[in-house]
C-alpha positions in Angstrom: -14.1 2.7 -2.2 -16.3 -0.4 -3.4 -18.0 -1.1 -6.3 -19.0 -3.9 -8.2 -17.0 -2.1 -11.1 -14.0 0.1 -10.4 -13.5 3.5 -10.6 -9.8 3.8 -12.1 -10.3 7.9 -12.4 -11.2 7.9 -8.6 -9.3 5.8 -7.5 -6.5 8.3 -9.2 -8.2 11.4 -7.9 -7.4 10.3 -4.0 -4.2 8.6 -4.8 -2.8 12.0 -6.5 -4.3 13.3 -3.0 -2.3 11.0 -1.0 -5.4 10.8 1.0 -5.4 7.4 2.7 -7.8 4.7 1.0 -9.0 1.3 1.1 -10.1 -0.5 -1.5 -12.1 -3.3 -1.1 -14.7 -5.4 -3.7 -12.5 -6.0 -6.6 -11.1 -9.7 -5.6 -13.2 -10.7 -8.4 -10.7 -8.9 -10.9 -7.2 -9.3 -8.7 -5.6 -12.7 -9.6 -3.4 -13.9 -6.5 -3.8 -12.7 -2.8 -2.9 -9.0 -2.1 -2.1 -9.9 1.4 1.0 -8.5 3.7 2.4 -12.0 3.1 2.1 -11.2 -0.6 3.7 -8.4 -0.5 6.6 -9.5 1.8 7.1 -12.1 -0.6 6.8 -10.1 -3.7 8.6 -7.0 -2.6 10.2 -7.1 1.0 13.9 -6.2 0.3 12.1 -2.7 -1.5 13.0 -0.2 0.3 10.3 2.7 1.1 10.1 5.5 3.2 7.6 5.3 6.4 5.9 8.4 7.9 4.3 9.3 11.1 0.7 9.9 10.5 0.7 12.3 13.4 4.0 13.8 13.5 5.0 13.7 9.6 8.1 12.3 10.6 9.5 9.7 7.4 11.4 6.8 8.3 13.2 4.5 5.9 12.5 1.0 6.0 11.5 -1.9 3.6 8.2 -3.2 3.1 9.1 -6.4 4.8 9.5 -4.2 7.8 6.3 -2.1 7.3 4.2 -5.3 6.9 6.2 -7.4 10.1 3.8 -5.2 12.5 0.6 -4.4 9.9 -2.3 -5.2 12.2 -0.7 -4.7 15.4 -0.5 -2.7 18.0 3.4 -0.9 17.8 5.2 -1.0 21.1 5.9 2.7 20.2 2.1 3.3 19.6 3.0 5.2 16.3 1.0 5.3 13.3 3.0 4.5 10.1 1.9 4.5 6.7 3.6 3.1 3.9 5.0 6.0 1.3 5.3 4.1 -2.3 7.2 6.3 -5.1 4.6 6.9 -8.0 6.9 5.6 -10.6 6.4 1.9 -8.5 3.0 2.3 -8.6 2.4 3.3 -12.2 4.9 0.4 -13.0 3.0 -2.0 -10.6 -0.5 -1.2 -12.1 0.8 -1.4 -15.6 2.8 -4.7 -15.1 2.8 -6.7 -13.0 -1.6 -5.9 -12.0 -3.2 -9.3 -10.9 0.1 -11.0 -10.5 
């Protein structure tokens, strides 16, 4: 997704998907730096549950874990994304947005 003005319902539509998505063009609204060391920093010791994009598999880890290796190559050559439970992310976007 970019826009010059955000789309909160579609954003929602492919979130309630879980289709993978990027955002990128709204710096201009974020205050702070939504980078992996943000979110290492701000949430490391969360724990969250990992999957296997090819195999399904779910893994638990923490996010500090998930973002040590975000943007490298894994030994293992797996896939991972990052599973967030909805209540953290309805909590996140009401609350602590911007932060």
């Amino acid at each position: 997704m970019h826009s010059t003005r955000p789309n909160l319902a579609k954003f929602q539509q492919i979130w309630a998907r879980s289709e993978p998505l990027v955002v990128n063009g709204v710096q201009h609204i974020m205050r702070g730096k939504w980078t992996p060391a943000y979110f290492v920093q701000r949430y490391g010791k969360e724990v969250v549950t990992l999957i296997d994009c090819e195999s399904d598999d779910e893994y638990p880890s923490t996010v500090a874990e998930f973002f040590s290796s975000f943007g490298t190559d894994r030994s293992d050559h797996r896939v991972l994304k990052l599973k967030v439970p909805l209540f953290a992310y309805h909590y996140s976007m009401l609350t602590q947005l911007g932060r």
